[in-house]
C-alpha positions as CSV (number, residue, x, y, z in Angstrom):
1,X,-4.6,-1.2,22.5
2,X,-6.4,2.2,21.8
3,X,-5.9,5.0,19.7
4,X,-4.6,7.2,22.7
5,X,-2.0,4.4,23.7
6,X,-0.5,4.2,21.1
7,X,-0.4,7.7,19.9
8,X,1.5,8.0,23.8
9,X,3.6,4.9,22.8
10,X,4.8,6.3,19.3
11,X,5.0,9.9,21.0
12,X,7.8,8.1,23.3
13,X,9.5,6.6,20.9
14,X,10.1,9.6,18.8
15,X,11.6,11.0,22.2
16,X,14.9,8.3,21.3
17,X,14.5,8.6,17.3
18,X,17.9,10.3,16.8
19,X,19.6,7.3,18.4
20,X,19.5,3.6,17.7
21,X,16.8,1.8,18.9
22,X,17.2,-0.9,22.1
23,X,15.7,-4.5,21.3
24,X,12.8,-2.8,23.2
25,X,12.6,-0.3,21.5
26,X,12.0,-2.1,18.4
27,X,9.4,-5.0,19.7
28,X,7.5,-2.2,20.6
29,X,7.7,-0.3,17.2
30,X,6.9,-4.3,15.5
31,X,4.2,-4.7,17.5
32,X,2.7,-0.9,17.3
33,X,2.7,-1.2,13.3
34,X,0.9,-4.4,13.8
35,X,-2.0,-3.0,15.8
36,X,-1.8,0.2,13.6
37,X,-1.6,-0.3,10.4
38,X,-3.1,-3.8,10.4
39,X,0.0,-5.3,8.4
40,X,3.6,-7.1,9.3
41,X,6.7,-5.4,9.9
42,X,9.2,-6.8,7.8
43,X,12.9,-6.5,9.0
44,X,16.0,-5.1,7.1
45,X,19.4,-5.3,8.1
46,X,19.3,-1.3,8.4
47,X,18.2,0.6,11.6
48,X,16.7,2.7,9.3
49,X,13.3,0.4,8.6
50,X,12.3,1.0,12.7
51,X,13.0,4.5,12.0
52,X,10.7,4.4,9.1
53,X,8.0,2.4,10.5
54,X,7.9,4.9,13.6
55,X,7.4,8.2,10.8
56,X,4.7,5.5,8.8
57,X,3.1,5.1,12.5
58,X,3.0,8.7,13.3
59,X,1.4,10.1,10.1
60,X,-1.2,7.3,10.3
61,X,-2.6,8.5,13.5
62,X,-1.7,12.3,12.8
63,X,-3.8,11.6,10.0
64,X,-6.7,9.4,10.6
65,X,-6.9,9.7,14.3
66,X,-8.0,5.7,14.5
67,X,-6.3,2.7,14.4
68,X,-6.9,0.7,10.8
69,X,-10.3,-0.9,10.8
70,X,-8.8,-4.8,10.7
71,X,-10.8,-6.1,7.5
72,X,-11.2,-9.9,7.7
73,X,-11.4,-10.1,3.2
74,X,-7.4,-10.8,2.4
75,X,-6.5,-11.0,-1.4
76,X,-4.3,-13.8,-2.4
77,X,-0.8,-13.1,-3.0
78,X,-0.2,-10.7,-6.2
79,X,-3.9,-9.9,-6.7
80,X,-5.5,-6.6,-6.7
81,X,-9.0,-5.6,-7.7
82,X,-8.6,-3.2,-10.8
83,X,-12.0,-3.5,-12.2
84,X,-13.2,-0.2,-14.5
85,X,-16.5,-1.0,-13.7
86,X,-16.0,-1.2,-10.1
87,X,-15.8,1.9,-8.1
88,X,-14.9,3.8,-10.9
89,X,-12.2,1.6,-11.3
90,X,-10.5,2.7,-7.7
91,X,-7.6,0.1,-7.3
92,X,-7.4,-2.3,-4.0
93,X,-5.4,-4.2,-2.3
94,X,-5.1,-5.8,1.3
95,X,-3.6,-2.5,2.4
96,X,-7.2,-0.6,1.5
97,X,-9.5,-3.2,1.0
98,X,-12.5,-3.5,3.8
99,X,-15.2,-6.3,4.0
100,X,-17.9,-4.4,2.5
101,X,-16.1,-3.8,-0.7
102,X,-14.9,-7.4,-0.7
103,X,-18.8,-8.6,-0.2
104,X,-19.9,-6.1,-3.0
105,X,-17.1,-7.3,-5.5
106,X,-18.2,-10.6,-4.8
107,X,-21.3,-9.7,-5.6
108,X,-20.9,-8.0,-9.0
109,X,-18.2,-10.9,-9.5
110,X,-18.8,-14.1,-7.9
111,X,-16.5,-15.9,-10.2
112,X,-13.5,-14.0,-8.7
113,X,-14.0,-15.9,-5.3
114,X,-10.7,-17.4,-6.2
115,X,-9.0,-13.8,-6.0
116,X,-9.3,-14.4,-2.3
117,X,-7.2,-16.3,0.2
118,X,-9.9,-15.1,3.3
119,X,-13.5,-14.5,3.3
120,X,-15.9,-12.7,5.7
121,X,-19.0,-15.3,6.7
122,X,-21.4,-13.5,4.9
123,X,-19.5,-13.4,1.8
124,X,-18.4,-16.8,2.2
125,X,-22.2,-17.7,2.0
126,X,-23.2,-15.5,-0.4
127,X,-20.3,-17.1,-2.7
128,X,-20.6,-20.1,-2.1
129,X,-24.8,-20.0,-2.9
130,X,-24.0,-18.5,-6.1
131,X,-21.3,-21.0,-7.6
132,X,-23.1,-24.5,-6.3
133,X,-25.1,-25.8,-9.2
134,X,-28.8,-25.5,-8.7
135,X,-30.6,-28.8,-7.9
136,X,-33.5,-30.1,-9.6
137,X,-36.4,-29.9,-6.4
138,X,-39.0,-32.2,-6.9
139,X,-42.4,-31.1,-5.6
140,X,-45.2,-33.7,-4.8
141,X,-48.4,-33.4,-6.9
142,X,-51.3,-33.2,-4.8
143,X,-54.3,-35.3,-5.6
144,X,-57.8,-33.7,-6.7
């Protein structure tokens, strides 16, 4: 989906926002958050979370003009980085965290790998060179 599709979809949508939502109505909004804001929609019993979702939507693309760039790095459940020393101690979580500041966290902090439920490759590597235990390498003498 592009950014101009959905900025027609959510347009639409808006068209109907003073009245409840068909089943339709609120795939479409589910699946529109997913694509744009790169996270789940979670259900309430309320009509009032499709409503929100829809306003969440909207300002996102008013705003940004983009859909979310989809970061493949994903925090374990209840971390955040928080680091002083990082970023001048900037706060991230899954909602703002991107693959490059995963990769140079990891770098400044390899021993945090276990903060992290998903990887990118390269980090994965880089990680995963760091914490293995160096191996004694034998090299042949050569004869004189």
């Amino acid at each position: 989906m592009t950014v101009e599709e959905a900025k027609t979809l959510c347009e639409e949508l808006r068209g109907r926002f003073d009245s409840p939502f068909s089943i339709l109505d609120k795939q479409t909004i589910e699946k529109l958050y997913g694509e744009v804001l790169g996270k789940q929609f979670v259900k309430t019993t309320c009509q009032r979370c499709y409503h929100d979702g829809l306003i969440e939507i909207y300002l996102y693309l008013k705003k940004n003009n983009a859909m979310k760039e989809k970061s493949k790095a994903r925090l374990r459940a209840g971390f955040i980085i928080a680091c002083p020393t990082f970023h001048g101690g900037k706060v991230f979580t899954n909602d703002n965290l991107t693959d490059e500041i995963a990769a140079e966290y990891l770098e400044q902090f390899p021993n945090k790998a276990v903060f992290f439920a998903e990887k990118p490759e390269k980090v994965e590597k880089t990680v995963t060179a760091k914490e293995m235990p160096r191996k004694a390498v034998r090299t042949k003498k050569t004869k004189k």
